[in-house]
N, C-alpha and C positions, 0 to 999 in steps of 0.2 A: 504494500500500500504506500503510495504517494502523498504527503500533505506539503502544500503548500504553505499554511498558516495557519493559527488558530483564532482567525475569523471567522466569520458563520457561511454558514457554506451558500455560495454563489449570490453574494449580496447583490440586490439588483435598486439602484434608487430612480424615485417616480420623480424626481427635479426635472428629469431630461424627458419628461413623458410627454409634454408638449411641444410644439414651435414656439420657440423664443421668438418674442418680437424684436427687431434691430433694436440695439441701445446706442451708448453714446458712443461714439469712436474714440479704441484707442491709439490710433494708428494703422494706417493703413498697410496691408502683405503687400510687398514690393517685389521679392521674386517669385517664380512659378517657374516649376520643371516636374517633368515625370518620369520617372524609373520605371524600367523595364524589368522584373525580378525572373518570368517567366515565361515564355513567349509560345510554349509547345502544347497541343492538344494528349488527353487524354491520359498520358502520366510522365510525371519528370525522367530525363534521360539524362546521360553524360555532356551534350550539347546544348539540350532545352532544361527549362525549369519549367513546372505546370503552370498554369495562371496567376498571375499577380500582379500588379501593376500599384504602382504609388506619385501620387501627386502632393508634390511639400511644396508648400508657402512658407516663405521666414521660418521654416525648420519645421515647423506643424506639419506633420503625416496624414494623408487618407488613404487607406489601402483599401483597393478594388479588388477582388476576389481574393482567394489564401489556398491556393493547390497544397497537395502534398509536398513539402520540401522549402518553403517560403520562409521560411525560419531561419533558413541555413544561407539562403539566398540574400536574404538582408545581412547576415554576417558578412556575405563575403562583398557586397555592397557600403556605399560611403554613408548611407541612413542606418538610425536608431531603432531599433523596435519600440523603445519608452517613449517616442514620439509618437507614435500612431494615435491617435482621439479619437478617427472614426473609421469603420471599418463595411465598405458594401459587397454585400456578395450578390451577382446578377441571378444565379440560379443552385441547386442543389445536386449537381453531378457531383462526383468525387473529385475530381481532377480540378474543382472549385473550390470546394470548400475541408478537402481531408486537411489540411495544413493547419485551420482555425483551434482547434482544441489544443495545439502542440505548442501556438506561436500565443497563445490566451496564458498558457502555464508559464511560459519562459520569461515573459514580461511580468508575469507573478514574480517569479524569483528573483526579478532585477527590481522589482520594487522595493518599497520601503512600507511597511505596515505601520508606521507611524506620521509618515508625510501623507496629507489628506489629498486626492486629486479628483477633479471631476472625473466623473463615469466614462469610459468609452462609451461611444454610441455604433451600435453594431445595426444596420440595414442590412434585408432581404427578403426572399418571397415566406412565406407561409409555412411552417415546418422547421426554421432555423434556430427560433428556439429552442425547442424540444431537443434538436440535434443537438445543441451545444449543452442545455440540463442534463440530457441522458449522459451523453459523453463524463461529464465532470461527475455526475453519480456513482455510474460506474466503475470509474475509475478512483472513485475516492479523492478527489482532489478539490483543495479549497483555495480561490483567489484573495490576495490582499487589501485586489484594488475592484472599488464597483464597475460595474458597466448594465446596460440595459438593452435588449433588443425591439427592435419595430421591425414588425412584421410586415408584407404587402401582399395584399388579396388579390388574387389573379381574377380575369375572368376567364368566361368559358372556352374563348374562340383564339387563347394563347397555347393548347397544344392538342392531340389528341386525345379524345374524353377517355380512355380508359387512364392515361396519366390523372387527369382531374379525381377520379374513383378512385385510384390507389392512396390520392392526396389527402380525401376526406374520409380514408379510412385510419390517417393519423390522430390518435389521442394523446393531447394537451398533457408534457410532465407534470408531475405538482411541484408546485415552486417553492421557497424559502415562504416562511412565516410573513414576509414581508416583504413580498414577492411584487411591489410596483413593477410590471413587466413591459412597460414601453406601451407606446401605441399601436394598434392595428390599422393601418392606415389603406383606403378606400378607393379605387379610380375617381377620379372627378370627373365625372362624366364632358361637361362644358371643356375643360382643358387638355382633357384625355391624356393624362398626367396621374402623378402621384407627388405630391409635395413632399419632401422629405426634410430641409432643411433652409430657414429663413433667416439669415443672422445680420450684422455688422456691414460684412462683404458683400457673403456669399447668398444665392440662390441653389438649390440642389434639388431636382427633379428627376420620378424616372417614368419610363415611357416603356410600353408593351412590347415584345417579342415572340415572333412564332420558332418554338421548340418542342424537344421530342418532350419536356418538362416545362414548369411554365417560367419563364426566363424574361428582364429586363435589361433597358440602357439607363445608362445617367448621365446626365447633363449637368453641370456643373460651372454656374454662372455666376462672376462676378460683376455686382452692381456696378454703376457708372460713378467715378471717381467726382468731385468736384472740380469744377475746372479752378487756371490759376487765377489769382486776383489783378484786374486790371491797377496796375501800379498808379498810369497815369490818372484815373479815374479817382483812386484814394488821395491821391495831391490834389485833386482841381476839389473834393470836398474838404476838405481840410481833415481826415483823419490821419493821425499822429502814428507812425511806424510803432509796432512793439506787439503789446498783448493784445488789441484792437483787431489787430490782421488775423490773428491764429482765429477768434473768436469768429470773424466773416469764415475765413475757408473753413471752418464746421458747422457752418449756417446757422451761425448764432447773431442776432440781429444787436446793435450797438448804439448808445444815446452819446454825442458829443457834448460837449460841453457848454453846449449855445442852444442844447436841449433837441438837437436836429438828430433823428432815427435813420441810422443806415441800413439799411437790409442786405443781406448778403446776395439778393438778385441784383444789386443797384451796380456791383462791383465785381461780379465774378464770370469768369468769360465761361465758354460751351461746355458742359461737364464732356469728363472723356467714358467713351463705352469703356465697357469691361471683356475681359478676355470668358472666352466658351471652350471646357474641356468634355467632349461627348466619347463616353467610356460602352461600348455594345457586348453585351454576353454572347453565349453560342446564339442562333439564330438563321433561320433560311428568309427571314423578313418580317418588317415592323408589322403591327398588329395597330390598327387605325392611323389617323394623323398625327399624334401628338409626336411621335417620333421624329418626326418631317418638320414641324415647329420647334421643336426644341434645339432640334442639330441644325437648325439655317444658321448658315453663314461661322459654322464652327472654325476657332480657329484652328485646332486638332480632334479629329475624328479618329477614335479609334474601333478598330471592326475586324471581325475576325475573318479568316481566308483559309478553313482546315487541308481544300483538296484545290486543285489547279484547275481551269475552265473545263479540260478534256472529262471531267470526272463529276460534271454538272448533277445529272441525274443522282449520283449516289449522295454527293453531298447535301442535295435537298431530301432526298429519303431520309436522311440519319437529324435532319434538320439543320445544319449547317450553310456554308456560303463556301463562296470561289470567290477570285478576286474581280471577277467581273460584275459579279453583285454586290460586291461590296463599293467597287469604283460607279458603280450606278447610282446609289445610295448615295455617296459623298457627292455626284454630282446633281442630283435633284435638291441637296440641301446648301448646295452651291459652299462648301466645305472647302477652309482653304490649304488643308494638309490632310492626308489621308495615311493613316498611319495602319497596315495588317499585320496581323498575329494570330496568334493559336495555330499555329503550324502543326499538320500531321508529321509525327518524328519524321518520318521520310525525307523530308524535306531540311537537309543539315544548313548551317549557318553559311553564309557567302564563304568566306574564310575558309572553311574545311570542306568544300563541295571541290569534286574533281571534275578536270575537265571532260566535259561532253556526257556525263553521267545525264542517267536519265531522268531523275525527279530533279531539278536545278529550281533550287528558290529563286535564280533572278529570272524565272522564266513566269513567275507570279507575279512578279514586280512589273514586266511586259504586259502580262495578261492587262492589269489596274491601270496601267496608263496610257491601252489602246481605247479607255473607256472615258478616262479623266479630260476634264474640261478643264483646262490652268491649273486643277492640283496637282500640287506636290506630292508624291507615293513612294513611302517609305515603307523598306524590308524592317520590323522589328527586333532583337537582338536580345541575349538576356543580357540585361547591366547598363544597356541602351538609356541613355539620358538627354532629352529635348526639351530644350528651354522654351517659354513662354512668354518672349517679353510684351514688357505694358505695352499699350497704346498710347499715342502723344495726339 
């Protein structure tokens, strides 16, 4: 038997059970990049890692899916696992989410049972919790630190109905004595969405997927920045440089000394858009609009491509993409980087692909950009890291 600590086992806190409304700023995330942990379909190999991907802001982690082996992937990576806050899994295959219980304990034991920290917040479909109670039951093992899961309710028309049967013949663990278990959170029908996360920044949304299970994307939207303050504007009113400014670029409104109210629209030039990172699970295609709304105009798209065009047929039987549905896809969303992954092992890294071999990944990279419209289509890589920068 394994313990963790002698905490209560799998404390789960309902603080995080809602959408925070934005609060005050404290500072805007200046950088943005995403790590590649695992870029391979269906289990880690000596070339691939299984799914995972991480997007850090000013050191803040969110990790998208957690294959088996993501653990070990972030060690040999320049990211922290104690950074991670929030953690999305798009669907419940193994090669998604067997990593979670391994990389949930580890960051246990790099904690501190006496440093208090907010809860990670763990997103996915219907079933991820139970997955992750049984697992930690099972195995006896207690975390030091909270976290809480939200759940997302599929509808019907995201896979085939005998998956939906198997789904709902999952019965609910029993949770801790004080078991606040996150929210179950609902399509919006009007947005054909699923809200997930409303903060400071960030907007985080996820949007349906047809698979052989029921599967999502997320979108990952940073609000529009303030723009800068018209300098000349502050001189012709007479506001005085110093603590007056800071208080306009936070859109805090200012009384001069002659009793005259500046508003921070009188003086602030065009706010700047914010950067779109759209993260796509397995999938052979969106499941309504929202998908297609969310991903316009992304600045990176990422989308899986398990099998190469020749191999159309089987990769939509297994529920999957090629790269030419997925370079379809980034072009109806007029998407301006197109980033594929989840490679069948078959499919080795540029680097170690011999010549004239016959599964050659740069011959998927071909397939995407006989399709692509101005995007940019990049081969994914494990440890692969693409920066984000702002908009001016």
């Amino acid at each position: 038997m394994v313990k963790y600590s002698a905490t209560s086992l799998l404390t789960c806190f309902h603080t995080a059970s809602r959408v925070q409304p934005p609060s005050k700023r404290h500072g805007w995330k200046m950088s943005m990049d995403v790590t590649f942990l695992g870029t391979g379909a269906a289990y880690p190999s000596p070339t691939r890692g299984a799914s995972a991907v991480v997007l850090r802001c000013e050191g803040e982690c969110w990790l998208f899916d957690c294959g088996e082996g993501t653990q070990t992937q972030l060690m040999k990576s320049q990211l922290k696992a104690g950074r991670i806050t929030k953690i999305f899994i798009t669907h419940l295959h193994g090669d998604h989410i067997f990593g979670l219980p391994g990389l949930l304990c580890t960051i246990s034991l790099q904690s501190s049972c006496t440093v208090s920290r907010q809860p990670i917040e763990i997103f996915g479909p219907v079933g991820l919790r139970d997955f992750i109670w049984r697992t930690m039951e099972l195995s006896h093992t207690e975390l030091v630190f909270p976290y809480v899961v939200h759940e997302l309710v599929p509808t019907a028309d995201q896979c085939p109905t005998e998956a939906l049967k198997e789904l709902a013949q999952v019965h609910p663990a029993d949770g801790p004595p004080k078991e606040g278990r996150g929210r179950t959170i609902l399509l919006d029908p009007e947005e054909d969405s699923y809200l997930l996360v409303d903060d400071e920044q960030f907007v985080v949304k996820a949007f349906r997927l047809f698979h052989r299970i029921p599967a999502f994307g997320f979108s990952v939207m940073e609000k529009k920045r303030p723009g800068k303050l018209n300098a000349q504007k502050l001189k012709d009113l007479g506001v005085p440089p110093g603590p007056a400014y800071g208080k306009l670029k936070n859109g805090i409104s200012i009384v001069l000394e002659n009793g005259v109210t500046i508003s921070p629209q009188e003086v602030l030039k065009k706010p700047v858009s914010g950067r779109k990172i759209c993260i796509l699970g397995d999938c052979s295609g969106v499941v309504g609009d929202g998908g297609v709304k969310l991903c316009f105009e992304a600045d990176l798209l990422i989308h899986e491509a398990t099998l190469d065009d020749a191999q159309m047929d089987k990769a939509k039987e297994h529920g999957h993409s090629t790269p030419w549905m997925a370079a379809t896809f980034a072009k109806l969303c007029h998407a301006k980087r197109l980033v594929l992954t989840h490679f069948s092992q078959r499919y080795k890294p540029a680097a170690l692909a011999k010549e004239g071999e016959a599964d050659s990944i740069v011959e998927l990279k071909r397939q995407a950009e006989s399709v692509s419209d101005r995007q940019e289509v990049t081969l994914a890589e494990d440890f692969m890291v693409i920066s984000v920068p702002m908009k001016k």
